[in-house]
C-alpha positions in Angstrom: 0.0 0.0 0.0 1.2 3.5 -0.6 0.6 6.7 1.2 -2.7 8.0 1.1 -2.8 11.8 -0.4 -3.3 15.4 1.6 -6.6 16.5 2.1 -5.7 19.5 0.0 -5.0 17.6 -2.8 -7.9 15.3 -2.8 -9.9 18.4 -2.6 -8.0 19.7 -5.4 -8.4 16.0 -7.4 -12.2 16.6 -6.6 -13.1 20.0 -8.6 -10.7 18.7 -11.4 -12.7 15.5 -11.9 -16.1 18.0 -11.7 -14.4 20.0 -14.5 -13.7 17.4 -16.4 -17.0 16.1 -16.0 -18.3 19.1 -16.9 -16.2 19.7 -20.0 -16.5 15.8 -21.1 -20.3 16.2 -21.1 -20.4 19.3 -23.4 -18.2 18.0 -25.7 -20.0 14.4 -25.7 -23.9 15.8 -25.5 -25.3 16.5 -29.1 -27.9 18.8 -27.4 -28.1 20.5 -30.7 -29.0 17.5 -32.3 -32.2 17.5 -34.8 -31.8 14.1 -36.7 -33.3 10.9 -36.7 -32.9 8.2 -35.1 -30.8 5.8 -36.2 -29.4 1.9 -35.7 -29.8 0.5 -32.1 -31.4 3.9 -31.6 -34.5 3.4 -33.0 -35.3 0.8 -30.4 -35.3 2.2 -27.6 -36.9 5.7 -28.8 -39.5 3.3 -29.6 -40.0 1.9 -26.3 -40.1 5.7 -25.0 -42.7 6.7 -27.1 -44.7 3.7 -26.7 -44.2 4.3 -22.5 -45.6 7.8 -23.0 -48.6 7.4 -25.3 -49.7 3.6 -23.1 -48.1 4.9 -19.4 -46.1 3.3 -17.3 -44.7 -0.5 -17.8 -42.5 -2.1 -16.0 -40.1 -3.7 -19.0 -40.0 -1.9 -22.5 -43.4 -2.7 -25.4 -42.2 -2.3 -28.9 -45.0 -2.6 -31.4 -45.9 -6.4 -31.0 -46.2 -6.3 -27.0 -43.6 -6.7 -23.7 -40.1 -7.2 -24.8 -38.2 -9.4 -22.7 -34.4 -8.6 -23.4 -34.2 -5.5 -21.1 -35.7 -4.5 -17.9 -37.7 -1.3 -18.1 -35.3 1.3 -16.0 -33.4 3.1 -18.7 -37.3 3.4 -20.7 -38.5 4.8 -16.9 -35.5 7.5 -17.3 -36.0 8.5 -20.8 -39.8 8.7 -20.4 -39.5 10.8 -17.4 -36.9 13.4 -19.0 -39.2 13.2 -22.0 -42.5 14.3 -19.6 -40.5 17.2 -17.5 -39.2 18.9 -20.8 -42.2 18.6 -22.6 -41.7 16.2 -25.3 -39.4 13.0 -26.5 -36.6 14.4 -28.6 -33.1 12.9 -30.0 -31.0 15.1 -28.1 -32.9 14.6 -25.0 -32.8 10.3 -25.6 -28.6 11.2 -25.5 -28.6 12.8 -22.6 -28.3 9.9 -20.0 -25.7 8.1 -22.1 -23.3 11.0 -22.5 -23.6 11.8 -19.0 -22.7 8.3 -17.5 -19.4 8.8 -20.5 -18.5 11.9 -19.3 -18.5 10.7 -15.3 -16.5 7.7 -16.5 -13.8 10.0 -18.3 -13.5 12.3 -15.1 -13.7 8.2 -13.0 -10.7 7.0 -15.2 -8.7 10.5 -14.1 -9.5 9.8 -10.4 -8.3 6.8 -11.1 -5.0 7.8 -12.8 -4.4 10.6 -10.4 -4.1 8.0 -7.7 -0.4 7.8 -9.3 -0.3 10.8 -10.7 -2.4 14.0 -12.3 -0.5 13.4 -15.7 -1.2 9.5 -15.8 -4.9 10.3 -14.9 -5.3 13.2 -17.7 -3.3 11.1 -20.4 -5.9 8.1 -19.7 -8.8 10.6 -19.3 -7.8 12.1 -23.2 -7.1 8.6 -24.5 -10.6 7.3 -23.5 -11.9 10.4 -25.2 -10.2 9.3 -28.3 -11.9 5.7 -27.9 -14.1 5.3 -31.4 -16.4 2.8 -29.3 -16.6 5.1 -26.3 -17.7 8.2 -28.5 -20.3 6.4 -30.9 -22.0 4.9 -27.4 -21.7 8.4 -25.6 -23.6 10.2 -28.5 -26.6 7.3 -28.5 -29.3 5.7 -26.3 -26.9 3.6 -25.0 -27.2 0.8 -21.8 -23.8 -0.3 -22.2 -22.6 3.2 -21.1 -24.4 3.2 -17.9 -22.3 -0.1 -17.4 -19.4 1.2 -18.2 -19.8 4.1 -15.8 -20.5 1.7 -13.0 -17.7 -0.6 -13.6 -15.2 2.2 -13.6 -16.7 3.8 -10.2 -16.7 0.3 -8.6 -12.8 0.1 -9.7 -12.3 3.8 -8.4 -13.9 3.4 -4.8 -12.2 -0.2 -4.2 -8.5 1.2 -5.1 -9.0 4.3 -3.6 -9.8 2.6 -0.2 -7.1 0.4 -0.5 -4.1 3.5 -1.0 -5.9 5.2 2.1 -5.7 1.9 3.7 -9.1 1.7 4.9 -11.2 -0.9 4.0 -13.6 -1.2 0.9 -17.0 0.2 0.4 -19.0 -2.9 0.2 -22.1 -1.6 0.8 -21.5 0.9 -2.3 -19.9 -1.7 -4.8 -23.4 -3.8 -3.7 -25.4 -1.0 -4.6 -23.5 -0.6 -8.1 -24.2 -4.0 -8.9 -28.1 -3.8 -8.0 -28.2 -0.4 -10.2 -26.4 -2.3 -13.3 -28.8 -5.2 -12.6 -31.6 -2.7 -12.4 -30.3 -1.3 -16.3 -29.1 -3.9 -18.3 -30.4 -7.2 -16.4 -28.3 -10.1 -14.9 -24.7 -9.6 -17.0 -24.8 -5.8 -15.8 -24.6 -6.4 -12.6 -22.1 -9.7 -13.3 -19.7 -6.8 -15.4 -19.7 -4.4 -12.7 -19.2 -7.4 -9.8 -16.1 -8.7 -12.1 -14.1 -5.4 -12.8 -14.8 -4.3 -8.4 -13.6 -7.8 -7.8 -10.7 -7.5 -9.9 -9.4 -4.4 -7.6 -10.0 -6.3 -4.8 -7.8 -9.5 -6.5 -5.1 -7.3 -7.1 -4.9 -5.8 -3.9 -5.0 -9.6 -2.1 -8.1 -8.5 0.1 -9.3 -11.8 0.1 -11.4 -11.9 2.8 -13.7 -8.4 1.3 -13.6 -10.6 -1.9 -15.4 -13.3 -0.6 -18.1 -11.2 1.1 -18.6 -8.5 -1.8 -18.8 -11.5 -4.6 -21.4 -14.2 -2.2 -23.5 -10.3 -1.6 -23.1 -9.4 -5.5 -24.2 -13.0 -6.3 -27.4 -13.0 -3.6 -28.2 -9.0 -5.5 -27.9 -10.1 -9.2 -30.5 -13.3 -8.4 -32.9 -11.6 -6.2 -33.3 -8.9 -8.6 -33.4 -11.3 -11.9 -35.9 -13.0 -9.9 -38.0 -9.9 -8.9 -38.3 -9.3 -12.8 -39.2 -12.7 -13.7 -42.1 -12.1 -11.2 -42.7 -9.0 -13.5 -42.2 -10.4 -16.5 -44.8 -12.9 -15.4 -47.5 -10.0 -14.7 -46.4 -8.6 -18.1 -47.1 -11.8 -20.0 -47.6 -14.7 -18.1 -45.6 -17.6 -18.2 -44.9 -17.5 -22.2 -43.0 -14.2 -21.6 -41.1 -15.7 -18.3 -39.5 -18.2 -20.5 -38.9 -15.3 -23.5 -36.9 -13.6 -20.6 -34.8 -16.5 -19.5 -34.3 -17.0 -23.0 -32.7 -13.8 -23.8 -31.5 -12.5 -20.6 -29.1 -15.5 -19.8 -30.2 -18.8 -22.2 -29.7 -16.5 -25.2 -26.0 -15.9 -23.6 -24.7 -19.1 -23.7 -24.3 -22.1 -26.0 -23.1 -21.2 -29.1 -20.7 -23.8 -30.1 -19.3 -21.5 -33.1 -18.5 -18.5 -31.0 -14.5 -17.7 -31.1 -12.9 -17.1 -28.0 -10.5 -14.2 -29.1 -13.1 -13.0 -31.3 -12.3 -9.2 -29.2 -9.4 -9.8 -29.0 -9.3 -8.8 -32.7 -12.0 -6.8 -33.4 -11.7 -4.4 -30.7 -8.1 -3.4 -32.4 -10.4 -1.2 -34.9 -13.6 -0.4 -33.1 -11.4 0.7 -29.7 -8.7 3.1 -31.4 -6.8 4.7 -30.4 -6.9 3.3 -26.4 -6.7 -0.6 -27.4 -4.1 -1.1 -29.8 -1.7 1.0 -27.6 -2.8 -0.7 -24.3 -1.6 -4.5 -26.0 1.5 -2.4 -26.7 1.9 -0.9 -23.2 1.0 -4.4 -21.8 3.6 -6.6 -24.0 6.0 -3.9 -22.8 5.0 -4.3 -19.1 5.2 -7.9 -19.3 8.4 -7.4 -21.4 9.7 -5.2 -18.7 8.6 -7.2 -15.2 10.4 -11.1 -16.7 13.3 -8.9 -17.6 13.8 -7.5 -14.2 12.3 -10.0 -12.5 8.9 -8.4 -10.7 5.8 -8.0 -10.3 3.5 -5.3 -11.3 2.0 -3.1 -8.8 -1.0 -4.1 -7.4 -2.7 -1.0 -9.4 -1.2 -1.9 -12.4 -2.4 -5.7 -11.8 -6.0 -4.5 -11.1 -6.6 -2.9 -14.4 -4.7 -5.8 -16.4 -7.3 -8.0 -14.8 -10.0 -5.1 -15.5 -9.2 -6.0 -19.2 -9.1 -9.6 -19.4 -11.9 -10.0 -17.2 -14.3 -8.3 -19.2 -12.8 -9.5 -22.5 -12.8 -12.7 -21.1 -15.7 -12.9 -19.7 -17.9 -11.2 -23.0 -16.4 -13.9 -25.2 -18.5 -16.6 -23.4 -21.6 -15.2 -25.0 -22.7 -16.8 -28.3 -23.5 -12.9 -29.3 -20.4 -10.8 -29.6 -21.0 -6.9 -30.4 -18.5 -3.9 -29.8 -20.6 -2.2 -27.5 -20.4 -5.6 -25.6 -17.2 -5.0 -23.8 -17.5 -0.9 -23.5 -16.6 -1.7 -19.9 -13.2 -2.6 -20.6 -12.8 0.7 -22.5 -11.5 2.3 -19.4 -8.9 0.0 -18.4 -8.0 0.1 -21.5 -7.4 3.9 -21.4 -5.3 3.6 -18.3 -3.1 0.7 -19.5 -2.3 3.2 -22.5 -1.6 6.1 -20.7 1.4 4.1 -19.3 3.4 4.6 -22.8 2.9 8.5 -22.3 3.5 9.1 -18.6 5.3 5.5 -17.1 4.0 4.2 -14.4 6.1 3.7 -11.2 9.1 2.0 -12.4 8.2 1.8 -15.9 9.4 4.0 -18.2 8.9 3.4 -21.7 11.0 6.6 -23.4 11.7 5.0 -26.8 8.2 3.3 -27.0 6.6 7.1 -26.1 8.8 8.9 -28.7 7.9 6.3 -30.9 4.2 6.2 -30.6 4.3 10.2 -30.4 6.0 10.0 -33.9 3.0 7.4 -35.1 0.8 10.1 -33.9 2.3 13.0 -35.6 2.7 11.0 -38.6 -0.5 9.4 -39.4 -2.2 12.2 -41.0 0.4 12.7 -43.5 -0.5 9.3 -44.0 -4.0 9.5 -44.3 -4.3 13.0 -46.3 -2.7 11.0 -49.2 -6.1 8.4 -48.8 -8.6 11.0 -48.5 -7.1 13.0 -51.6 -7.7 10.1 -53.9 -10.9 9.1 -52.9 -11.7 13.0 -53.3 -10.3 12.7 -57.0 -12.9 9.2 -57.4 -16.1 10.7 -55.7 -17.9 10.1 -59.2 -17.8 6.2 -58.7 -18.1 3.4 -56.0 -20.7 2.8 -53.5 -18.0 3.1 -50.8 -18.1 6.8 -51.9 -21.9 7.0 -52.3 -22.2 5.3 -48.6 -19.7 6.7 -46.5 -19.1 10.7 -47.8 -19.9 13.7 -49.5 -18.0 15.8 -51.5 -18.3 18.1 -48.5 -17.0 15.3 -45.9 -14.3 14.6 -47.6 -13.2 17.9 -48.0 -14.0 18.4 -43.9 -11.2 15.3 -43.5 -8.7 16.8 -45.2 -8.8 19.9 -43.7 -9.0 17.9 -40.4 -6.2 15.4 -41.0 -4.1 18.8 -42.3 -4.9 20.8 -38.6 -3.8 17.2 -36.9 -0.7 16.9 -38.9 0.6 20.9 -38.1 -0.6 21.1 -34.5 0.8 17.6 -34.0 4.4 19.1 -35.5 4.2 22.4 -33.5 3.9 20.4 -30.1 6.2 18.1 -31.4 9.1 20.7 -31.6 7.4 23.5 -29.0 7.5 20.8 -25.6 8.8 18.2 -24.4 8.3 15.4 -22.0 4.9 14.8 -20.5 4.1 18.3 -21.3 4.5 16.9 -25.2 2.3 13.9 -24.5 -0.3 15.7 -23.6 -0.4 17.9 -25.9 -0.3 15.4 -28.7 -2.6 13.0 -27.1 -5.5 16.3 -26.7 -4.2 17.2 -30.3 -5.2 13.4 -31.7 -8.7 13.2 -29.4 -10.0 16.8 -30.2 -9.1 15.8 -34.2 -11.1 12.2 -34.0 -14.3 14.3 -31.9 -14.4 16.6 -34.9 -13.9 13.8 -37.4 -16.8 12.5 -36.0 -18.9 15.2 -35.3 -18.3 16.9 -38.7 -17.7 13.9 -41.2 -18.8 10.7 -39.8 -22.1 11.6 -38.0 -23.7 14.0 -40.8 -23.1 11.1 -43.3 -24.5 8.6 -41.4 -27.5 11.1 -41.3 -27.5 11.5 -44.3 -27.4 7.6 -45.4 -29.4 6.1 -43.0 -32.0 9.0 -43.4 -35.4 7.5 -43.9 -37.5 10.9 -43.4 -37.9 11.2 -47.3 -39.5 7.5 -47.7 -41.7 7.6 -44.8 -42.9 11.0 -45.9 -43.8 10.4 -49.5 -45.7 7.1 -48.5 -47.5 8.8 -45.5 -48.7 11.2 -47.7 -50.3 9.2 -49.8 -52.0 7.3 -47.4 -54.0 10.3 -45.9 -54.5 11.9 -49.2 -55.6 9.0 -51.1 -56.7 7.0 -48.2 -56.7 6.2 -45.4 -54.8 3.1 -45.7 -53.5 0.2 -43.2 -50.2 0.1 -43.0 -48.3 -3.8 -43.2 -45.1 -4.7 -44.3 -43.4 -7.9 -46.0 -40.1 -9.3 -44.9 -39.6 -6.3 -43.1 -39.5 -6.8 -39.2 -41.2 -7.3 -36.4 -38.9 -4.7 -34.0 -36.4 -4.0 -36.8 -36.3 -1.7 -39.7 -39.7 -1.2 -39.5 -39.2 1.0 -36.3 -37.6 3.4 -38.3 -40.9 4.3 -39.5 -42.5 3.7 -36.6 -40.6 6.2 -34.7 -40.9 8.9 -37.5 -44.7 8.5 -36.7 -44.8 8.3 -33.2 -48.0 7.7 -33.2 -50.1 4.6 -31.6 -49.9 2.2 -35.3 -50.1 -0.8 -35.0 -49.1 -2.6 -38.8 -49.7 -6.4 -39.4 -46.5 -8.6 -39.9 -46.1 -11.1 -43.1 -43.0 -13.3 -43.4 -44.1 -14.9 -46.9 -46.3 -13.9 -49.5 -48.8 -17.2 -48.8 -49.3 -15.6 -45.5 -49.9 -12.6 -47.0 -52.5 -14.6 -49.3 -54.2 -16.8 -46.6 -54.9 -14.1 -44.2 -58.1 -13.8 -43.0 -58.5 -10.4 -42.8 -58.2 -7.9 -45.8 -54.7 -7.3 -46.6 -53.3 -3.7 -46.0 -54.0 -0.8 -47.7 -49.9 -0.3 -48.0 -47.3 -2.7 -48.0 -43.8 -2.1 -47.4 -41.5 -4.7 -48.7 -37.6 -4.8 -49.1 -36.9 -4.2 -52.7 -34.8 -7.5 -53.5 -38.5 -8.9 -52.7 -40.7 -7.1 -55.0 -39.9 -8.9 -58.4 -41.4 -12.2 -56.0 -44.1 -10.1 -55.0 -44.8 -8.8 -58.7 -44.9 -12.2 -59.9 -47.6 -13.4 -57.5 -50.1 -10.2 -57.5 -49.8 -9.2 -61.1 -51.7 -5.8 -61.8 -53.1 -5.8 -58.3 -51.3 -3.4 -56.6 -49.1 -0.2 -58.0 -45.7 1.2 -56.6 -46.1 4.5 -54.3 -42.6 5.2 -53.1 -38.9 4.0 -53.0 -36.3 5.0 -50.5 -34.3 3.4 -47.9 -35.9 1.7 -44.4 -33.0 1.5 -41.5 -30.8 -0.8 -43.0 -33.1 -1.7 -46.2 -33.6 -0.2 -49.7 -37.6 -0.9 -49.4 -40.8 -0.3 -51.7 -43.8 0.8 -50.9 -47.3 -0.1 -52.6 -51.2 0.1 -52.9 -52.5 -3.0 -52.2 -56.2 -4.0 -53.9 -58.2 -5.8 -51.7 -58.5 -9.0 -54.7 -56.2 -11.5 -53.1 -53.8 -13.3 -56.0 -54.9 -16.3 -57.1 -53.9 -19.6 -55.5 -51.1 -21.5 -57.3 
């Protein structure tokens, strides 16, 4: 154990951290934000606006009844933010995520200032340079209330042990129960595995033992308590649904890789990842070398990592967003490159990592000027920028490559890290703010589609809406949500469903448009096209459905 710090300077640790949080959350918030939802998004604004039109449930209804995959609290928070300020919008649905991202940047320099206030600040800017971390801040987002969790369950368990006092069970219990309360059973197991992984590290076996048998007793009685409300929900049919996908669901999959993270978080968790397998290889490098161990603090977030990465490859279903509790440690184990850590000092991996740093965009302004000279062609082009994007990049990879030079020559030391590390995070945030997030507007806009069909139905009709191939609690929430208004469309996964239904077919159908030459081959003239346009994910068409049903084959 090490000496605990002055009271001044754990004052003085305090209002930085509320600073940074501050600071964090404007730059994370879109509260100017007037675009659609999007992705993931669009299913959980649905379960908002289907909480404020029905009232209060306690888990989430999308447009076919209960759904059993999440408990209800997040929906509860959204819905009530959406009530006090007077209507549901995006920005509002963002709030919640980008504040629990911008406590856990100013948690991960609390927990870097524990060593020092450089360490903390050159985790706290790689985190923010974290691709993962920033498209989960700016969305309606469980995994960041996790994350933020996780991170203050590592905080409060080292932070009692440098002051030598003993751990805050009762508060790591009620971290769990709030994770449990979010994002169901493997919440609360997330947040029980990266606490425990402090309390590993520091040997406290004994606290172990008591905070893991109380974590265990939390996550059951409260998965327990929403299986009783899942059975009020839906009776027994939806008790099973839950099991299914709340644990079930989780395990089983004989084809899932076991280092499937290990490998795709390279990409999706630049720049923090990458450099924290370097750091680590160098660590480990360093400690056989020499012949010791790691610090306990050191230790701790090493088994942060794996446990998390370990622990979300068990799961048959692997997503990024999966293992954004890791994203943290990962920060920290970067930030050892730039500012050592105790007896490890890396100065030839730092310079040459800064160098990387200052070099890459010279390296990438070469990319972005040839894809500017082939904007006429390609659907990589079509899909991912505008001639006005592109043009955005440049200038932005330009500013990172001069600012990156200027602090290259101007300081030197940890001063220079810094400054190159703020350099590289402030260039991603605006890469993704002006580039990245106006085209995925942009693409995965379905405002004109919806529009032109919803005209038509209450000018020419009205009409019942259905749709063909195309959902349940998919991309047809895409439309849905650009309703937001209490529709409930039948569901047809073949066309001899569509055929054999007992009640008239809708009005309008909407259909994915590698379907429609099947569909045009079964009703003949019985129907005519209204609209084409993207649908979420899918290039759809809409059409007038005649009443006539197609003759049998």
């Amino acid at each position: 154990m090490t000496a605990s710090l002055p009271a001044a300077d754990s004052r003085d640790n305090r209002r930085i951290a509320l600073a940074i949080f501050a600071g964090s959350l404007a730059l994370l918030w879109p509260f100017y934000s007037s675009h659609d939802v999007y992705g993931l998004d669009v299913r959980f604004a649905y379960f908002v606006q289907e909480m404020l039109r029905t009232g209060p449930t306690l888990y989430p209804h999308n447009s076919i009844g209960p759904y059993p995959d999440y408990p209800g609290t997040s929906t509860w928070i959204l819905a009530a933010l959406a009530r006090l300020s007077g209507g549901y919008s995006a920005a509002l649905a963002f709030l919640p995520s980008a504040i629990c991202a911008a406590a856990t940047v100013a948690v991960t320099w609390r927990i870097g200032a524990l060593h020092s206030r450089a360490y903390g600040s050159a985790a706290a800017l790689l985190l923010l340079a974290t691709l993962e971390f920033l498209m989960n801040a700016r969305a309606i987002s469980l995994d960041s209330y996790i994350m933020f969790f996780a991170s203050l369950g590592f905080y409060l368990a080292a932070a009692a042990d440098q002051r030598q006092v003993a751990p805050p069970l009762a508060w790591l219990l009620l971290l769990v129960g709030m994770a449990s309360m979010v994002r169901g059973p493997i919440g609360g197991v997330l947040v029980t595995g990266v606490a425990s992984s402090a309390l590993l590290a520091n040997r406290q076996w004994r606290d172990f033992l008591i905070f893991g048998t109380g974590a265990a007793v939390v996550i059951a009685a409260l998965f327990l308590a929403w299986l009783g409300i899942a059975y009020l929900e839906g009776g027994s049919e939806f008790v099973d649904l839950t099991l299914s996908f709340q644990v079930g669901n989780r395990f089983g999959d004989p084809d899932s890789a076991l280092d499937f993270y290990f490998f795709s978080a390279l990409g999706s968790y630049a720049l923090s990842y990458p450099l924290a397998v370097i750091a680590l290889a160098a660590i480990v490098a360093s400690s056989l070398a020499h012949r010791r161990a790691p610090p306990t603090a050191l230790l701790g977030t090493i088994a942060w990592l794996l446990i998390v990465i370990l622990g979300m490859s068990i799961p048959g279903t692997k997503k990024g967003r999966y293992i954004l509790a890791a994203a943290p440690a990962m920060a920290l184990l970067a930030g050892v490159i730039f500012t050592g850590f105790g007896q490890y000092r890396f100065p030839r991996l730092r310079r040459a990592v800064q160098l990387a740093l200052v070099a890459l965009p010279w390296v990438i302004l070469p990319m972005l000027l040839a894809l500017l000279l082939s904007l006429d062609r390609g659907e990589l082009v079509r899909t991912l920028a505008l001639q006005s994007n592109v043009l955005a990049a440049i200038a932005l990879a330009a500013l990172w490559g001069i600012l990156a030079l200027l602090a290259l020559r101007r300081w030197s030391g940890q001063r220079q890290s810094l400054a190159i590390l703020a350099i590289a995070a402030a260039t991603i945030l605006c890469v993704k703010y002006v580039v990245e997030e106006p085209g995925q507007a942009r693409h995965y806009s379905s405002r004109a589609f919806i529009d032109q069909v919803e005209r038509f139905r209450h000018e020419q009709g009205p009409f019942a809406l259905g749709f063909f191939a195309v959902g349940p609690d998919y991309d047809d929430l895409n439309y849905l949500v650009a309703l937001n208004s209490p529709e409930h469309p039948r569901y047809f996964a073949s066309l001899s469903q569509l055929a054999a239904a007992s009640a008239p077919p809708p009005g309008i159908l909407i259909m994915p448009a590698s379907r429609a030459a099947e569909f045009q081959q079964q009703y003949r003239g019985q129907w005519r096209e209204i609209a084409r346009g993207r649908l979420g994910h899918k290039h759809c068409v809409a059409v007038q459905l005649q009443e006539d049903r197609p003759a049998q084959p």
